[in-house]
C-alpha positions in Angstrom: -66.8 -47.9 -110.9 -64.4 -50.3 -109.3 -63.0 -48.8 -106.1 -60.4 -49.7 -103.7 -60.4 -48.5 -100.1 -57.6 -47.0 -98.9 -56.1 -45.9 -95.3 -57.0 -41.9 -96.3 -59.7 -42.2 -99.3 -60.8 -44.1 -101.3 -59.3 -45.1 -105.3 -60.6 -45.6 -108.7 -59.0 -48.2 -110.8 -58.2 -46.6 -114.2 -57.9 -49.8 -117.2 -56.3 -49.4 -120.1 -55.6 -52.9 -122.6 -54.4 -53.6 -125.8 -55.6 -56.6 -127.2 -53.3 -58.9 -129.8 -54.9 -61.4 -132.0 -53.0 -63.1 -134.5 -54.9 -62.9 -137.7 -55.9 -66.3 -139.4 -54.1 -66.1 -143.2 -52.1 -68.9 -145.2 -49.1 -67.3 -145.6 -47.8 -63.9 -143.2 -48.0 -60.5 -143.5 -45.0 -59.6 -145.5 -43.5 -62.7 -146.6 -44.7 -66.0 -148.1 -43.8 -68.0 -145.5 -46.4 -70.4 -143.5 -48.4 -68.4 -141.5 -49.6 -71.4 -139.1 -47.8 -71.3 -136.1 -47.4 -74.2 -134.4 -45.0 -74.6 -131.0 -44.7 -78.3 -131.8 -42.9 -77.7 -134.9 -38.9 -77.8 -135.5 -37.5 -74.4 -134.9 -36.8 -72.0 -138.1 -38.5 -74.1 -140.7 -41.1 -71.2 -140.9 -39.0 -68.6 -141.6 -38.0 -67.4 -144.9 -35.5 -64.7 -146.1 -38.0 -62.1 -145.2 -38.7 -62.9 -141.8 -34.9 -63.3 -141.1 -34.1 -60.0 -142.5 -31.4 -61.4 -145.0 -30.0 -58.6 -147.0 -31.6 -57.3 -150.2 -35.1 -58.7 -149.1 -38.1 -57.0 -149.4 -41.1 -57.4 -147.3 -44.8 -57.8 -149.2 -48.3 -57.0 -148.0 -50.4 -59.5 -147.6 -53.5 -58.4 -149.4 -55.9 -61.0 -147.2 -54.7 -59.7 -144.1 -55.7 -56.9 -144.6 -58.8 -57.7 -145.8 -59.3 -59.3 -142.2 -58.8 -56.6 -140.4 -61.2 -54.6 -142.5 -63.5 -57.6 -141.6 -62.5 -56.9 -137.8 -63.0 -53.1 -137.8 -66.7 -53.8 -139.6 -67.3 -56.1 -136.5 -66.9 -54.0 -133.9 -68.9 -51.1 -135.6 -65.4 -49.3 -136.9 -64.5 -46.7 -139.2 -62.2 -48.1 -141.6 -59.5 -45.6 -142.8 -59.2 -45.2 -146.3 -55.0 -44.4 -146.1 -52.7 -45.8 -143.7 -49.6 -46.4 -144.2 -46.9 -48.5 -142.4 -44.1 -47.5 -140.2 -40.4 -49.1 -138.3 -41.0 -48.9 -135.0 -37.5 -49.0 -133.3 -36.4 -51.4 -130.4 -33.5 -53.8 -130.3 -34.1 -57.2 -129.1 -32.8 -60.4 -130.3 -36.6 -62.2 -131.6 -36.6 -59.4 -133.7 -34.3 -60.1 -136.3 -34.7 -56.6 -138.4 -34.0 -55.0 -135.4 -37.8 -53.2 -135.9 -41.5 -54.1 -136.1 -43.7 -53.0 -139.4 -46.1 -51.6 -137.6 -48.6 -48.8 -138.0 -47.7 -45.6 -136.3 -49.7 -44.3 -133.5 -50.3 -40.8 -134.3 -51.7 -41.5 -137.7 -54.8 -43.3 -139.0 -54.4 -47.0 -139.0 -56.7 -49.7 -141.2 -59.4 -49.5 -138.0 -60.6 -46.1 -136.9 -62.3 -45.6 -133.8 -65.5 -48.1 -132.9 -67.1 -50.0 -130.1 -68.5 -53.2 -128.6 -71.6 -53.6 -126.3 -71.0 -55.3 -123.1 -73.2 -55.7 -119.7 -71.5 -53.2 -117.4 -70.8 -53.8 -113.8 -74.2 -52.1 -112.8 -76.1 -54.7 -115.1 -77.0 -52.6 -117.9 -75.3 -52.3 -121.3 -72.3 -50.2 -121.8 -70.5 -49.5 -125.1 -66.7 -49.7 -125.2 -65.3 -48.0 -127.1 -62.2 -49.1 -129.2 -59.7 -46.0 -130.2 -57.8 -47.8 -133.1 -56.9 -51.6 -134.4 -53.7 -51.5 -136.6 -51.5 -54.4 -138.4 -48.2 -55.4 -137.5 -45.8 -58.4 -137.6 -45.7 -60.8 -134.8 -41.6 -61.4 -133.4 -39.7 -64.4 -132.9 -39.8 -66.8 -129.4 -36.6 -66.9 -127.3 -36.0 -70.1 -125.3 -34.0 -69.9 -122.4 -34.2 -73.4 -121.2 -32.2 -75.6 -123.6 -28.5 -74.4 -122.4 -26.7 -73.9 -119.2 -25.3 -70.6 -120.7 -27.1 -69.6 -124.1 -30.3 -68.5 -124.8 -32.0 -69.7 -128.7 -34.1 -67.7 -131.0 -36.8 -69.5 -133.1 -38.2 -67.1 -135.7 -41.2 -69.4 -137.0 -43.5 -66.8 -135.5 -41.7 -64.1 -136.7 -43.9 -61.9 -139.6 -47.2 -63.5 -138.1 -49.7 -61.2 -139.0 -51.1 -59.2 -135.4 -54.2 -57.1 -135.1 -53.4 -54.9 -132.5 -56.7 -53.3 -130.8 -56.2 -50.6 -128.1 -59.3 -49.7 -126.1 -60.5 -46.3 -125.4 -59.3 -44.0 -122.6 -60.3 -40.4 -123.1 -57.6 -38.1 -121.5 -59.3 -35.0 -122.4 -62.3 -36.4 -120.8 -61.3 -38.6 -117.7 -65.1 -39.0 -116.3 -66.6 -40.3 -119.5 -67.4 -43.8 -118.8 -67.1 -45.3 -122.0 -64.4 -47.3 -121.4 -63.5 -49.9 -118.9 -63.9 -49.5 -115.2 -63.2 -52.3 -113.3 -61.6 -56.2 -113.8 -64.9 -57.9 -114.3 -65.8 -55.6 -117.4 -62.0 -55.9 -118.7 -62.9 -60.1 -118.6 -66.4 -59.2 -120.4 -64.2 -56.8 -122.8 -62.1 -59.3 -123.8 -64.1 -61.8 -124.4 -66.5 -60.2 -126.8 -63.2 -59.4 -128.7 -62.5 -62.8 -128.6 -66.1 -63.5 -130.1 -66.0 -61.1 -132.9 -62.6 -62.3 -134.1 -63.6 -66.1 -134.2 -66.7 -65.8 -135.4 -65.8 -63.6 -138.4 -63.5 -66.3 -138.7 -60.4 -63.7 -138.2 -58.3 -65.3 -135.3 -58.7 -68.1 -133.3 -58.2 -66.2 -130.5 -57.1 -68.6 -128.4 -55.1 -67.3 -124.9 -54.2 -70.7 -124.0 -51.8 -71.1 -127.4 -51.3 -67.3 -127.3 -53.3 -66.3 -130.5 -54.5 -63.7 -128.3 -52.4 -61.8 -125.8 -53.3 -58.8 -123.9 -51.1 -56.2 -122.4 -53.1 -54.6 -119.4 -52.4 -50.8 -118.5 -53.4 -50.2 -114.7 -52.9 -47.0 -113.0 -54.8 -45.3 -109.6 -56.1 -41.9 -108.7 -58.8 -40.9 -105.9 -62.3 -41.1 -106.5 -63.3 -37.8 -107.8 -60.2 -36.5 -109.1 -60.1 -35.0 -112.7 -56.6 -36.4 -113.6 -55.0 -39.7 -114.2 -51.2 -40.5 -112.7 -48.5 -42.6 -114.2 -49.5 -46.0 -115.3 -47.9 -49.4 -115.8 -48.4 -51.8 -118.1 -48.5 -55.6 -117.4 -47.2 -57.6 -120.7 -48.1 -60.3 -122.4 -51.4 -61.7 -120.6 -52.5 -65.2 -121.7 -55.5 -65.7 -118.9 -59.0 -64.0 -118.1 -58.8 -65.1 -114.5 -54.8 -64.0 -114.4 -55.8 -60.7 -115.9 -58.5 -59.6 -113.7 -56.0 -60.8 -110.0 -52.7 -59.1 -112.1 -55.3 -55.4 -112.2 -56.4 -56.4 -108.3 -53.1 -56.6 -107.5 -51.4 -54.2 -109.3 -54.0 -51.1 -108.3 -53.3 -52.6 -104.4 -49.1 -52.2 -105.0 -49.4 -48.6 -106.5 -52.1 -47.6 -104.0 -49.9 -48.3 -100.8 -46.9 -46.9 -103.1 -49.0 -43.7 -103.4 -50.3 -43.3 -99.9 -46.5 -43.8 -98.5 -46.0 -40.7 -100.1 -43.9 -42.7 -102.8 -44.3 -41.8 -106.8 -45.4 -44.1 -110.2 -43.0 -45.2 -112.4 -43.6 -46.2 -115.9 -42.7 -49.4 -116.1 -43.5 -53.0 -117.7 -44.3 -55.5 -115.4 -44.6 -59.3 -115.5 -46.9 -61.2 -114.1 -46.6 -64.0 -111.8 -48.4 -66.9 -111.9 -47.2 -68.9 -108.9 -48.2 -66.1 -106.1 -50.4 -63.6 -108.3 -47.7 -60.9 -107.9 -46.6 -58.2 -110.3 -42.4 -57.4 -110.5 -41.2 -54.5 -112.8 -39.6 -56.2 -115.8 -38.2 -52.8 -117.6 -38.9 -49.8 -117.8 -41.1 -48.4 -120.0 -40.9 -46.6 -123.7 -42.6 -43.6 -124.4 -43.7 -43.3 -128.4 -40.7 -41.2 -128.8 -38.1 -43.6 -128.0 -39.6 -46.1 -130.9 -38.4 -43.6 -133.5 -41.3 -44.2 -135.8 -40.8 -43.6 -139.5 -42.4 -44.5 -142.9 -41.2 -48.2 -144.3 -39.7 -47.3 -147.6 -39.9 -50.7 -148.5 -43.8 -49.9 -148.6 -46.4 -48.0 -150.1 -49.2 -46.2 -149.0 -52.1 -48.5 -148.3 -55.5 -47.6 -150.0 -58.7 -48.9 -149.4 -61.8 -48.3 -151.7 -65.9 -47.9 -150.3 -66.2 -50.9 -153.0 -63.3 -52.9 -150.9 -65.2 -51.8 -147.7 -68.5 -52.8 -149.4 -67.5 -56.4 -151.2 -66.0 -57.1 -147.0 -69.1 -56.1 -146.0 -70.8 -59.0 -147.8 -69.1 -62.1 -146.7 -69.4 -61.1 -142.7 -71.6 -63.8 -141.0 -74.4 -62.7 -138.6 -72.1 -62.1 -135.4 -72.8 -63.7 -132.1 -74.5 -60.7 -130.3 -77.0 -60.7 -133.6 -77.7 -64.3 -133.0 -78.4 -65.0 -129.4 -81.1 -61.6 -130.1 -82.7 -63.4 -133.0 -82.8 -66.8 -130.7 -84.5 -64.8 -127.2 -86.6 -62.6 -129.9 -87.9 -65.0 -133.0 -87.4 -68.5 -130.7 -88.3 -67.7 -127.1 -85.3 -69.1 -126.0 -84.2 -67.8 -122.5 -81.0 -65.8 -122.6 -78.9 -69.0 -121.1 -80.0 -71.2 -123.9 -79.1 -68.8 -126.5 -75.6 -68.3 -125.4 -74.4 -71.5 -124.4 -76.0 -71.9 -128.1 -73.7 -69.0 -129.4 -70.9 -70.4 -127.4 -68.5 -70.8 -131.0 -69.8 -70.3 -134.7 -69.8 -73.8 -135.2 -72.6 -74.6 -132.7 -74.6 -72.0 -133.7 -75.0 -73.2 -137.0 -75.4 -76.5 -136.0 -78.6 -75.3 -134.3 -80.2 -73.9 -137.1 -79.3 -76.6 -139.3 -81.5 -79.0 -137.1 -84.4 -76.5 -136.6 -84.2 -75.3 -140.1 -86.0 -72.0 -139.6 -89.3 -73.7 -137.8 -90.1 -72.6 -134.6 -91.9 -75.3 -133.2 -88.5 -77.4 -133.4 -86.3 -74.1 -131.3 -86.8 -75.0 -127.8 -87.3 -78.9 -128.1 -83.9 -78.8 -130.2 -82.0 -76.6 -128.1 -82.6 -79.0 -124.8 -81.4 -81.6 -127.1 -78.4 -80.2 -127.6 -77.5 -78.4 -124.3 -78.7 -81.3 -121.9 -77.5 -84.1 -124.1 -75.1 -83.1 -126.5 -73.2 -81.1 -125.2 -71.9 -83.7 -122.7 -71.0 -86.1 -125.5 -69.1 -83.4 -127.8 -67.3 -86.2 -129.3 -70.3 -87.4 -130.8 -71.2 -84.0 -132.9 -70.9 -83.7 -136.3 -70.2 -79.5 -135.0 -68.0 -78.4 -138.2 -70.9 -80.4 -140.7 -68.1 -82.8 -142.0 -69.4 -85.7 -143.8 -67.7 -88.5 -141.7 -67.9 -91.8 -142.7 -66.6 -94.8 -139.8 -65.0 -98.1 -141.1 -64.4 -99.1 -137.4 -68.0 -99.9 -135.9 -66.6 -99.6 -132.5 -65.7 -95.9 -133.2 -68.2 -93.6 -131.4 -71.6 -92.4 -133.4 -71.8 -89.2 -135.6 -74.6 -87.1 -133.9 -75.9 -84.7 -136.9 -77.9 -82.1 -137.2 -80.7 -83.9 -138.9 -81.1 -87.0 -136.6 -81.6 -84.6 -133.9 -84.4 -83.1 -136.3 -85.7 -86.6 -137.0 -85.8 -87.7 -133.0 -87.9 -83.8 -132.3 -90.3 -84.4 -135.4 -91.1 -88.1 -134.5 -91.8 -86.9 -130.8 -93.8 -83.9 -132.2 -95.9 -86.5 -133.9 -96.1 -88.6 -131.4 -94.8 -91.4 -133.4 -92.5 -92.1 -130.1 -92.5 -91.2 -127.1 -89.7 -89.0 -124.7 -88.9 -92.2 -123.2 -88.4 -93.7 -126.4 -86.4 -90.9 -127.7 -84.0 -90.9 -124.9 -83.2 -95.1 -125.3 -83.1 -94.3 -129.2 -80.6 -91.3 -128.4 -78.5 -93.9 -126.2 -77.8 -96.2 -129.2 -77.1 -93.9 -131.1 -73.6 -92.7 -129.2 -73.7 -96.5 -128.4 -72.7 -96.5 -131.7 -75.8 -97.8 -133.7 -76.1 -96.9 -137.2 -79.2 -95.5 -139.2 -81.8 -93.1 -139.4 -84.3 -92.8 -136.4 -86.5 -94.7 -137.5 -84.7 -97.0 -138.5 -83.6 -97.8 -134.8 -87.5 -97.4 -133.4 -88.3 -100.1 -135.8 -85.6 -102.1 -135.4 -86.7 -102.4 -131.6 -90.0 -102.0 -131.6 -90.3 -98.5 -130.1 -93.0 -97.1 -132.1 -95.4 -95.5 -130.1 -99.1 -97.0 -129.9 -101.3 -94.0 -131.0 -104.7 -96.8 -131.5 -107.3 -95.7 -129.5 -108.8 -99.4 -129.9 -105.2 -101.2 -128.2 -105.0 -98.7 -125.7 -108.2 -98.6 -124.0 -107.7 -102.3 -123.9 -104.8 -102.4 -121.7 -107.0 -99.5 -119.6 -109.7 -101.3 -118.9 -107.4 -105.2 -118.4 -105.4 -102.3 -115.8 -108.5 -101.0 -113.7 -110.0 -104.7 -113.7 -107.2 -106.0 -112.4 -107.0 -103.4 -109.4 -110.2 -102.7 -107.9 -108.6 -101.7 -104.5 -107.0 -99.2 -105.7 -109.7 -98.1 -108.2 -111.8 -97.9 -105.0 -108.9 -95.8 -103.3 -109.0 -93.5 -106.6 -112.8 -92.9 -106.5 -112.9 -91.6 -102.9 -110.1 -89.3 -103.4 -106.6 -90.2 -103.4 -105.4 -89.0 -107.2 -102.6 -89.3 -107.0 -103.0 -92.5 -107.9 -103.7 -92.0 -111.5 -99.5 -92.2 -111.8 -100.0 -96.0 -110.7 -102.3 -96.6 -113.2 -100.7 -95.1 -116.1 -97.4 -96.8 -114.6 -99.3 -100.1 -115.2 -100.6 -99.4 -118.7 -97.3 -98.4 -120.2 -96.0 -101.9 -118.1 -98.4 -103.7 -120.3 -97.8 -101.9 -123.7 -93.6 -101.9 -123.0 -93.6 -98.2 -123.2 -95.2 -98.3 -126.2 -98.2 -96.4 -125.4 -99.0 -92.7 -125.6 -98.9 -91.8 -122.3 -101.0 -88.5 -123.1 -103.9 -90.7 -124.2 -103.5 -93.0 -121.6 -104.0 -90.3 -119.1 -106.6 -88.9 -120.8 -108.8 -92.5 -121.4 -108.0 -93.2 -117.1 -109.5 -90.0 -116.3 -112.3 -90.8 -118.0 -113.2 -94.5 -117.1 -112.1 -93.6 -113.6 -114.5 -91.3 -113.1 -117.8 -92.9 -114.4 
């Protein structure tokens, strides 16, 4: 429980959010316009009649989008609602050209029923979250304030994108039940499994920096203990985890000292700023009533089949959560590994490309990619794109295989780690061809002969009989000088296992 200490008692933090992600589709929700938004393009050129509300037009569901959100709900353990129906919800600004949102009502069933995701609570065990509904609507226009002394402009590119909204669960009937979140930390850990579900199913990109995913953050206060919840506020349109977790800090801190000056809560929406980390009231607050909901007529009912359900079912990829359990369980990876290797879709199946289902190749593999790769991202092949390069100064195309080929040659000890890592160099130096193609090129296969090797031994430990001497009357550490001298005389190319092993040996008779 996240708690703040006040002058008389101490508080509880009490979070409410509502998650929007902007569903991934060609075309929007009720309109065939383009549905990728993109700030960098020319104002309007997005929109059609539809989205603009011209007279006389008629707004079209988008069969895919729903589709995704079925795809969604199945992700995060939902019930999916077999009716649902759209609704106007009522407010007047002017990026909202019908003067409503098509939305779907909140006191009736929407496409995603209640679910849950798993997250590591603040007491570092898992918690499930529970999710009270996820329902379609249409995204609104963008206003820009900052092109005339005096005017204000609308751009209605964005207008009709298809939004997922997802409203996490806070039980008013029964305020102690912890199943929801509790503090800022688990509201970050919230919404980024959110953020995981929707990109791996491949339903959003989810991105808060472009604001494919927004989150509006309800905060409210009441003293530890107390079986009621007082009036909340809700901070709009949150584009950052680290803004959202100092806008719940500091929003708790401004109602608490409201609170214990014997002041009271009003409902209000407030903004958050960036520059000082402050909260300011923005408007006040709508209840449901004042949206006016009521059916679209321009719509009908929306039904959804077990064999819709079903058919959805079978196209989900294994999720994230599923992965990083099959990689500590089936690979022995550590729990780091497997999530920096579970970090985006793409990566993940990168890995298992290049270990191809054999364990031997999991953890050798993995390193390769974490402690190498990952610092030359440039260099991936991480979407599996063939990419062919006409200019030879343009960097190397890392894939999946040659990393396979560099971990089955070392495995074999056909070269060795040294040899790898020079071989792995020329490669983002830009050097073309398989690896071993480069370890013949230059000569880096490793000497496996037992025959050459014990000749370069035995030339080594004739040509130092101090420190032979120095060996045989204790000082061991020395056998690092020797094997030093051996790979010296074979240019690395000896195995340095069985140069170890063939010192020990001669050293000690």
């Amino acid at each position: 429980m996240f708690t703040i200490k006040g002058k008389t008692t101490d508080w509880e933090v009490v979070i409410g959010l509502e998650t929007h992600i902007e569903v991934l589709s060609n075309s929007k929700i009720f309109s065939g316009a383009s549905a990728d938004y993109n700030p960098t393009v020319a104002p309007n050129t997005q929109a059609c009649m539809v989205d603009v509300a011209m007279p006389g037009m008629l707004p079209v569901l988008n069969k895919y989008c729903v589709e995704q959100a079925i795809k969604f709900g199945l992700g995060i353990n939902a019930e999916i609602s077999k009716h649902s129906r759209f609704a106007r919800k009522q407010y007047f600004y002017p990026d909202l050209p019908q003067g409503y949102q098509i939305s779907q009502p909140i006191n009736e069933p929407p496409v995603v029923g209640r679910g849950w995701i798993e997250i590591i609570g603040d007491d570092g065990n898992p918690k499930k979250i529970l999710i009270e509904r996820a329902h379609l609507e249409q995204d609104a226009g963008k206003l820009k304030h900052d092109m005339h002394p005096t005017k204000s402009f609308a751009d209605y590119n964005r207008t009709g994108v298809t939004l997922l909204e997802i409203v996490a669960f806070v039980d008013l009937e029964k305020p102690d039940e912890k199943q929801f979140v509790t503090s800022p930390d688990e509201a970050e850990k919230y919404l980024r499994q959110i953020r995981e579900i929707a990109r791996a199913l491949g339903v959003s990109k989810a991105n808060m920096e472009e604001g494919s995913m927004r989150a509006d953050v309800n905060v409210s206060v009441r003293p530890v203990g107390a079986k009621y919840f007082n009036e909340r506020c809700e901070i709009k349109n949150m584009v950052s985890f680290k803004f959202i977790k100092n806008a719940i800090e500091y929003e708790a801190k401004r109602q608490i000292e409201i609170l214990e000056n014997g002041g009271t809560i009003e409902r209000n929406t407030m903004r958050y700023n960036q520059g000082d980390g402050t909260t300011s009231i923005l408007r006040s607050k709508e209840d449901a009533l004042d949206y006016r909901y009521f059916p679209d007529p321009d719509l009908l009912e929306l039904e959804i089949t077990d064999e819709d359900i079903e058919r959805i079912r079978k196209t989900m990829p294994e999720l994230p959560s599923a992965t990083r359990a099959r990689y500590i369980n089936e690979y022995g990876l550590s729990e780091y590994d497997a999530t920096r290797l579970t970090e985006t879709t793409d990566i993940s199946h990168w890995y298992d490309t290049a270990v191809n289902g054999k364990k031997e190749r999991a953890k050798p593999v993995a390193n390769w990619l974490i402690s190498e790769l990952f610092a030359h991202p440039e260099n991936m092949d991480i979407t599996n794109e063939i990419r062919e390069h006409t200019d030879p100064d343009a960097p190397r195309i890392i894939t999946p295989e040659n990393i396979t080929e560099l971990v089955d040659m070392i495995a074999s000890n056909e070269i060795n780690g040294k040899q790898a890592k020079e071989i792995f160099i020329k490669m983002l130096d830009g050097e073309r061809g398989t690896i071993h193609e480069i370890a013949d090129k230059h000569g880096m296969k490793q000497i496996t002969d037992t025959g050459a090797i014990e000749s370069a031994v035995d030339e080594v430990i004739k040509n130092n009989p101090a420190q032979v001497e120095q060996y045989k009357s204790g000082k061991v550490g020395l056998l690092g000088f020797f094997v030093g001298n051996v790979m010296k005389a074979t240019h690395g190319q000896a195995n340095p296992a069985m140069v170890s092993d063939l010192l020990k040996q001669k050293l000690a008779d």
